[in-house]
N, C-alpha and C positions, 0 to 999 in steps of 0.2 A: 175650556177646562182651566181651571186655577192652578194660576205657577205654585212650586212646592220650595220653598226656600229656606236654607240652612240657619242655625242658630248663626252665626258667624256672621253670612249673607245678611241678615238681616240687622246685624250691629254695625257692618259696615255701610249698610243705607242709613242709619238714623247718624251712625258719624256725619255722612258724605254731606246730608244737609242741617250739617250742627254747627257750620262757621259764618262767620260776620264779613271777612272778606276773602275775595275769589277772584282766578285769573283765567279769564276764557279766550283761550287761543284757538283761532283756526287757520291752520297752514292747505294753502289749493293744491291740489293735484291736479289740476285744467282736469283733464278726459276722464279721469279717475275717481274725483270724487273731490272730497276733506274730508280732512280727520280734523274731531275737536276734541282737545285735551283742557281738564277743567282742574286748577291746582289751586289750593287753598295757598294762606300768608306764610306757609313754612314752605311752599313749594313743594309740596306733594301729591301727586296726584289722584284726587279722590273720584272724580268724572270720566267718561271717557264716551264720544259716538264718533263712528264711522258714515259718512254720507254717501250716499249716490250720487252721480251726474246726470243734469238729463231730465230729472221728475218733476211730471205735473201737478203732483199731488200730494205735499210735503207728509212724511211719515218717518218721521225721528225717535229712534230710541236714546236711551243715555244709559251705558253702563258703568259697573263700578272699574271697571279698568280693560286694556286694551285687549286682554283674554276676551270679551263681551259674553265670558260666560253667565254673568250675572246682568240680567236687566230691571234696572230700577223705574225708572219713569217711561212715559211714551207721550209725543208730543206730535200730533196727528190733524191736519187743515179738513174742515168737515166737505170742502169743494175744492175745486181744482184754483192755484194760485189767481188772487184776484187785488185790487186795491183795500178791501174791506174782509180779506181772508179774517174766518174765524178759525183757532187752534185749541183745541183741546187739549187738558193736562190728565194722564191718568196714572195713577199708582199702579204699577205692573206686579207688585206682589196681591194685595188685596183689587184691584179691578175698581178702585174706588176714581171718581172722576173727582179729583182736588177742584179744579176750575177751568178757565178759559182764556184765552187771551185774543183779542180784538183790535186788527187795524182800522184806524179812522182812516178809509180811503180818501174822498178828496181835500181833506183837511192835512192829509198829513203829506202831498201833492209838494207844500210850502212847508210846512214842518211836524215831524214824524211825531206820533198819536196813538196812543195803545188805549184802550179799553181793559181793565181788568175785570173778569166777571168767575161771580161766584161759583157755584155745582147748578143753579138754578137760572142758571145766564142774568143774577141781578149785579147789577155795577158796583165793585167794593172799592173799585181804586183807579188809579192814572197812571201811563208812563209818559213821557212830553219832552222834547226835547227842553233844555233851558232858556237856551238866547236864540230868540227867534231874529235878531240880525245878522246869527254866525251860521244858521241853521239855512235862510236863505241864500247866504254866502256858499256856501257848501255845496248847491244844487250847481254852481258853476268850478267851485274848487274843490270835488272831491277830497282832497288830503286834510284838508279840517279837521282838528279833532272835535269831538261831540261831545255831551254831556246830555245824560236822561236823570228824568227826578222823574223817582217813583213813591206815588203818593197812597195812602189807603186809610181809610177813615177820615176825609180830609187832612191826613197831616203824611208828612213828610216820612219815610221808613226805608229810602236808599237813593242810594245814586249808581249809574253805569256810568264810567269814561272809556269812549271809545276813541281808538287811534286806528287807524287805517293806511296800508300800502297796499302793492298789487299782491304781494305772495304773503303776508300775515296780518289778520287781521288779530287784533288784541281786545278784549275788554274786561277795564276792571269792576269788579259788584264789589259795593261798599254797605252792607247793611246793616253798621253801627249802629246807626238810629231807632232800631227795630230791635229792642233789647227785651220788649215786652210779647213778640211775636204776633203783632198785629196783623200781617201776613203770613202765610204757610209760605215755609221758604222754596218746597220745591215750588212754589207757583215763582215763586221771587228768579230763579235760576234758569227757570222756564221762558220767562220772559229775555233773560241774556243771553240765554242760549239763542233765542231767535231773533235776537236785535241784532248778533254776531253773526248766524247765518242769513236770514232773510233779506234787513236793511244794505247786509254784505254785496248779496245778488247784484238787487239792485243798482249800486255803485260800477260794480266790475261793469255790468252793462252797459250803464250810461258813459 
């Protein structure tokens, strides 16, 4: 059944993804879960998901704020977590599938690899770590900070920096360069959002 969404609801979806830069915090709760809170450059918070602990089977929503009364996006792994997990992007007011997002499993082993793929799983874009000398550094010194360049139509339209401890992970989305909308941003946010939670996972593990 299609969600029903208020004139209001729906101005604060099209604010939430109308900024250039964004700050993706995720604070752990170990047994409990995380919470990510997603605040734009004035530091307001426009994003908001709560996680589970524990799932085999990632199914993330994002709402507009901590109420989760309102759900914007849904961001859903078509298989159970894998090296080569594909994630689905769907617009939860219209049920429209924006795109997809694609780990390069053993390529990204040595350094982390996204696949950007359209509504018809064709390849529009890249995310890629940068320095693939700091990126191999990192597999033994987690605390590294990170940098992804996010590429689409061959050219360049953001960057994530990530910074990492055990209890908050941070990342910032910068997509000044993307002034002409070359990418749909919820797919852009989508991708930070799981670079924050997933790549996150992983770390704490190792």
């Amino acid at each position: 059944m299609a969600l029903r969404f208020s004139v209001e609801a729906i101005k604060e979806m099209n604010e939430a993804f109308n900024h250039s830069e964004y700050t993706i915090r995720k604070k752990v709760l170990s047994i409990l879960g995380a919470k990510v809170h997603i605040y734009d450059s004035a530091e307001r918070l426009v994003l908001y998901s709560q996680l589970k602990a524990f799932k085999l089977k990632e199914d993330i929503s994002i709402y507009t704020d901590e109420s989760m009364s309102t759900e914007l996006l849904r961001i859903k792994a078509r298989h159970m977590i894998d090296l080569s997990a594909t994630y689905d992007v769907t617009d939860s007011e219209t049920g429209e599938l924006v795109g997809a997002l694609r780990r390069r499993g053993l390529k990204s082993i040595l350094k982390d690899e996204w696949i950007i793929l359209g509504p018809g799983d064709s390849e529009i874009g890249v995310i890629k770590e940068e320095n693939t000398f700091l990126a191999l550094l990192r597999r033994l010194i987690p605390f590294i900070p990170q940098t992804y360049l996010l590429e689409a139509d061959e050219r360049e339209c953001g960057r994530f920096h990530r910074n990492f401890n055990p209890f908050v992970t941070k990342i910032l989305a910068d997509f000044s360069d993307d002034a002409r909308g070359r990418l749909d941003r919820r797919l852009g946010m989508a991708a930070g959002i799981l670079l924050c939670i997933i790549e996150g996972k992983q770390e704490t593990a190792g």
